[in-house]
N, C-alpha and C positions, 0 to 999 in steps of 0.2 A: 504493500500500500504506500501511495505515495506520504514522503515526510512530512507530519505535520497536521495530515487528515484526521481525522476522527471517522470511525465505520463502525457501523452497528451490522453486525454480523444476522442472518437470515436462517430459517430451521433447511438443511439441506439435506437429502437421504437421492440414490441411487437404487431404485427396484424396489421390491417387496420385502419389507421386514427388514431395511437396510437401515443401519444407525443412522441418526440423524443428530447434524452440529446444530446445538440448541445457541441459540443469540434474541435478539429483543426485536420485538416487531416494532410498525410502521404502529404509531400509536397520534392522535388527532391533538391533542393537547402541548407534545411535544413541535409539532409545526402552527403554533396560534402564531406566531411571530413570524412566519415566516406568511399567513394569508394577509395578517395586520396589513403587511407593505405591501402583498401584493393588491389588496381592495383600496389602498388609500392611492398606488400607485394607479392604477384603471381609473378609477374616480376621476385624480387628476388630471387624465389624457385625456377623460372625458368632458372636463372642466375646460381645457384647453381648447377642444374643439367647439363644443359649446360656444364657449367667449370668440373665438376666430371668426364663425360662420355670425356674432351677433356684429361683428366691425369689417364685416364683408359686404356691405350695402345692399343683400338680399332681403333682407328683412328690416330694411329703413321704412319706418311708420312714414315719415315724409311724403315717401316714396308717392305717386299718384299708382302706380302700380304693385302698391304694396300687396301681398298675400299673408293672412293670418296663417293660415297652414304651412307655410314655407317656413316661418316662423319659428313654430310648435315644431314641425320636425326637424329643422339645423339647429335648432338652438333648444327647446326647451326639452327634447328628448334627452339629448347627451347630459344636459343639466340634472334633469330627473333620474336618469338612469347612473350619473357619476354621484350624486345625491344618495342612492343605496345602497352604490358600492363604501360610499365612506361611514353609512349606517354599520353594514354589516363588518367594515376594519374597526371601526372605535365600538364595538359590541367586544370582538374579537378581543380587545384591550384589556375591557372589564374584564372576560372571562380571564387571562388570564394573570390580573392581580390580584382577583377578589381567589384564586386555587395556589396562589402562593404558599400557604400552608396544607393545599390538601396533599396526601401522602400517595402513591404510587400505587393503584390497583383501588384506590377510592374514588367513586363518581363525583362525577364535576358541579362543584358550586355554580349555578348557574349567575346570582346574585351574592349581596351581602344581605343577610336575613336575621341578625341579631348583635348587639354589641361585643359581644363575646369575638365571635366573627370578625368584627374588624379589627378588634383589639390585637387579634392575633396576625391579621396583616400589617398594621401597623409595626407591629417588632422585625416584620420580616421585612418592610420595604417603609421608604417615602409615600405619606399619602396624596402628596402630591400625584402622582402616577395616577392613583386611579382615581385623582378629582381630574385631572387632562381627560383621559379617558374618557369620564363619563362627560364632560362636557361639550368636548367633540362628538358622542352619539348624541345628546341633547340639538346641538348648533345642526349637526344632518339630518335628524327627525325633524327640525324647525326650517331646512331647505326642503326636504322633501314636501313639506305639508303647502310652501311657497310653491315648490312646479307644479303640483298636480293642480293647486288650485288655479294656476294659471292657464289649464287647457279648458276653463269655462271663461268665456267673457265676460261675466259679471259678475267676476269674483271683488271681494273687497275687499281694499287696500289691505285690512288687517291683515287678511290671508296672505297677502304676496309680498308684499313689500315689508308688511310688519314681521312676517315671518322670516324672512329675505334676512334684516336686520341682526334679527333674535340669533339667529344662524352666522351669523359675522360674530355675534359679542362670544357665546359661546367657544367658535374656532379661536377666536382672539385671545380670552381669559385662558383656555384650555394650551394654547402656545407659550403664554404668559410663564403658565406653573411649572411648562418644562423648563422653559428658560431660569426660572428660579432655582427649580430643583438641581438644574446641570450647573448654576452660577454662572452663566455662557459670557457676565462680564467680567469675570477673571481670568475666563480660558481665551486660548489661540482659535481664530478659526482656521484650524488645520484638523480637528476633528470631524469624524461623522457626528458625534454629539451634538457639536454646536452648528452644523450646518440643517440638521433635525429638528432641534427645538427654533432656532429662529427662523426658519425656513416652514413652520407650520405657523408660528408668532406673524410673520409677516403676511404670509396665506390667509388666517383668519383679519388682521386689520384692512385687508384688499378683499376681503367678504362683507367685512361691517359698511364700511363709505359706502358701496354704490346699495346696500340695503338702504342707507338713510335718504340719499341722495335719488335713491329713484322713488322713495314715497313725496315726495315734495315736487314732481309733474315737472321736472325742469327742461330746459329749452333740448331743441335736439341736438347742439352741439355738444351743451352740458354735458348729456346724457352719452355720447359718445365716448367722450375721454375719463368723467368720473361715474362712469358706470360699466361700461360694454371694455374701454381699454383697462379700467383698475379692475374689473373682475380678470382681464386675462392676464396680465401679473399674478396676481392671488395665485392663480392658477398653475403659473410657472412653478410659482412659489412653493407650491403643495406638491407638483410633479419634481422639483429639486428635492426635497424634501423626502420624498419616498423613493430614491433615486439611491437616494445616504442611506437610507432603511436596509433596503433590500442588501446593497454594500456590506453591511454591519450583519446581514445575518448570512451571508455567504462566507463571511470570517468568520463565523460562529460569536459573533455578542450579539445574544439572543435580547438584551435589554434595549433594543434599536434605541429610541433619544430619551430613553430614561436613565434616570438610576442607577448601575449597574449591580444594586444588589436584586435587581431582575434578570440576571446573567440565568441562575439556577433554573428558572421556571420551565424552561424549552430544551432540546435539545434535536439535532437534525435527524430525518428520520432513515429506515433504514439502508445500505446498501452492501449489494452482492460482495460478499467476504474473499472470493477469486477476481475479483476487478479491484485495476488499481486506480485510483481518483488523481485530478488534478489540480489543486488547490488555488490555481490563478484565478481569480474572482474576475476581473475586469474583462475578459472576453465575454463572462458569461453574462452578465446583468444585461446588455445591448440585446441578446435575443430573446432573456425573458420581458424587456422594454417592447421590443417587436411583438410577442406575443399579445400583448397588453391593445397597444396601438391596431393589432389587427382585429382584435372582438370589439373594439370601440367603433370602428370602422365598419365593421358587422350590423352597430346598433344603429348607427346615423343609415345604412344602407336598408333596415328595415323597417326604420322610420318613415323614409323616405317612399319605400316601396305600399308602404300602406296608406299613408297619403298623400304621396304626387305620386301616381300612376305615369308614369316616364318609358317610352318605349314599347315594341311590340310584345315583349315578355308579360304572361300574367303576374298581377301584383303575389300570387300566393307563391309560382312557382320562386320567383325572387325571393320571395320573402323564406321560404322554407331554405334557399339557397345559403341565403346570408344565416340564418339562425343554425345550420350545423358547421357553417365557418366559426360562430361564435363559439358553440359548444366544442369543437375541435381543438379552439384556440385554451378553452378551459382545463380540456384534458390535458393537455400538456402539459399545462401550470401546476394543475394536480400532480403529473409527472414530476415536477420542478420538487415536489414537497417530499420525496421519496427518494429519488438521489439527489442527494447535495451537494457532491462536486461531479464534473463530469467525467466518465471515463477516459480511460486510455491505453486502451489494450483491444485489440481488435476482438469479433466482431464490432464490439458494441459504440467503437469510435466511428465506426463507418454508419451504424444504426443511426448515433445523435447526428450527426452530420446530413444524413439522407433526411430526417427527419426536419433540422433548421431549415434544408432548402425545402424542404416542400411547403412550411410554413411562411417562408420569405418570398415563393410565389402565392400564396394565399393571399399575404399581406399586400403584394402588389397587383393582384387582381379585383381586393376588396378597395383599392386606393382609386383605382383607375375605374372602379366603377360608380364609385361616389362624384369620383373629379367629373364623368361624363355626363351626373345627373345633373352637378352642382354647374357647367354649363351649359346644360341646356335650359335650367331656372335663369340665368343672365341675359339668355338668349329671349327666353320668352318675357323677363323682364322691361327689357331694352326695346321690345317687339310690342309689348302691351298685351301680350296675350296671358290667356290664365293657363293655370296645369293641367286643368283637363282639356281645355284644347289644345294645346300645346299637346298629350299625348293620342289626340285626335287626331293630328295635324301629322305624328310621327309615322303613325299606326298606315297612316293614309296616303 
């Protein structure tokens, strides 16, 4: 094995009734750290494009040819949908500070359900950690309840913008405590610590402004720059951020921007004891980034396919298209949580290998199909025509 790895050895037997080398399975609690970054990392790709496609002049209210539904599908699908990816990473968080004391072969804390309870996390960690935690699943519960409400028209304010806000202070205060808890103004930023904690610190205050800033109806250039450009920073912000995440847990510091007496809680899960790993982190994190980017790419692709009907393909067969790109792109990830460095010993160098290209043309197939819808919406924009003629027009 290579120097340096850590391997969790797998039950192996040959035949009937043949010995088998007992080691520790693939256990769910030991990879929470490793979904944390991947859901908060998706989110924020999500986030990214969302914010992109809102300063893309496709969905300028201005616009005389504005579309409500172009809208809702470039912008508030990704937003909605990178909204429960960062639900289910800062869930992931809680669970696993609030099981900092449970013991090995004990079912998971789901919550904290009594004082005793947290007394005893307390001794084990900063409670900071899981006020972060829980305040980022609060701040994505309070974006989610903002997009959904935002696919009726007449929703109010409270719902969107008020909820929009609530979901800035929360990301904001919950960046706040890592940054406290890491002390990030005495350290270097040469750490992943400190580019985690302020990197989600800055994330949530590029979430707060344009919640405040868009319930006050401001003009449309306003709205442009401290709304639509300070949410795509934010966004940046959050995709740097889970970037150092994922980084930190391919070196095994399972504590990503907390604490690091969160180190103990995780550990990677398992791999084949005849394979020998390779502990270079930095090639690997680009294709689990790729992976990311292409189920994101998947969601705007099935947004889109359900309503701007674009081209002669049916909306379903598209859509089923793009939804097993997604699920594909999942499995892998899942893959991701199972061996933790990549091999290097043949076959199975050649299997990852085979496998990245096939998913590097997935990702450039789900690119180039989005890029073709996203101009033909420019086209028909510029043209005045709507999207369903426009894929009347196409079909025709």
């Amino acid at each position: 094995m290579a120097r340096g790895c850590e391997s969790l050895e797998l039950e192996v037997g040959h035949g009937h009734g043949a010995p088998k080398r007992r080691g520790e399975a693939w256990k769910f609690r030991r990879t929470l750290t490793y979904w944390i970054a991947i859901m908060f990392g998706e989110g924020s790709v999500l986030f990214v494009i969302g914010a992109g496609f809102a300063m893309s002049g496709l969905t300028d209210v201005t616009s005389p040819h504005y579309q409500r539904v172009t809208e809702l599908a470039l912008v508030n699908t990704p937003y909605c949908v990178g909204a429960v990816c960062f639900t289910v990473g800062a869930y992931f968080g809680v669970l696993k500070v609030v099981n900092l004391t449970t013991q090995e072969g004990e079912k998971l804390q789901l919550l904290v359900f009594s004082k005793a309870h947290l007394s005893r996390i307390a001794t084990a960690a900063d409670l900071r950690s899981l006020g972060s935690y829980w305040l980022n699943f609060l701040g994505a519960v309070a974006f989610n309840i903002d997009t959904l409400a935002t696919y009726s028209s007449k929703a109010k304010v409270s719902l969107t913008w008020g909820m929009a806000a609530l979901g800035g202070l929360c990301f904001t205060l919950g960046g706040a405590l890592d940054c406290g808890a890491n002390r990030v103004w005495t350290s270097q930023a040469i750490t992943a610590n400190w580019w985690v904690s302020v990197g989600n610190a800055v994330g949530g205050a590029c979430f707060l402004v344009p919640g405040i800033v868009g319930g006050l109806s401001p003009s449309p250039v306003v709205y442009y720059w401290c709304v639509d450009f300070i949410y795509f920073l934010g966004s940046l912000s959050f995709l740097l951020a889970s970037v150092c995440q994922l980084w930190k847990w391919k070196n095994e510091q399972y504590a990503l921007g907390h604490p690091e007496e969160l180190q103990s809680v995780a550990s990677p899960g398992p791999s084949h004891q005849d394979v020998e790993y390779d502990c270079q982190v930095t090639s690997q994190i680009p294709w689990l980034l790729l992976y990311e980017i292409n189920a994101s790419l998947s969601v705007v692709d099935i947004a889109v396919s359900t309503s701007l009907p674009i081209g002669d393909e049916t909306w379903l067969k598209r859509s089923l298209q793009a939804l097993l790109n997604f699920m594909l792109c999942h499995g892998v990830i899942l893959l991701g949580s199972v061996i933790h460095h990549a091999p290097t010993k043949r076959p199975y160098t050649w299997l990852l290998a085979y496998l990245r290209l096939v998913l590097l043309l997935y990702t450039i197939d789900s690119a180039w199909s989005v890029w073709q819808e996203v101009r033909s919406l420019r086209w028909a924009a510029k043209s005045g025509v709507s999207p369903a003629e426009l894929s009347d027009e196409l079909q025709g």
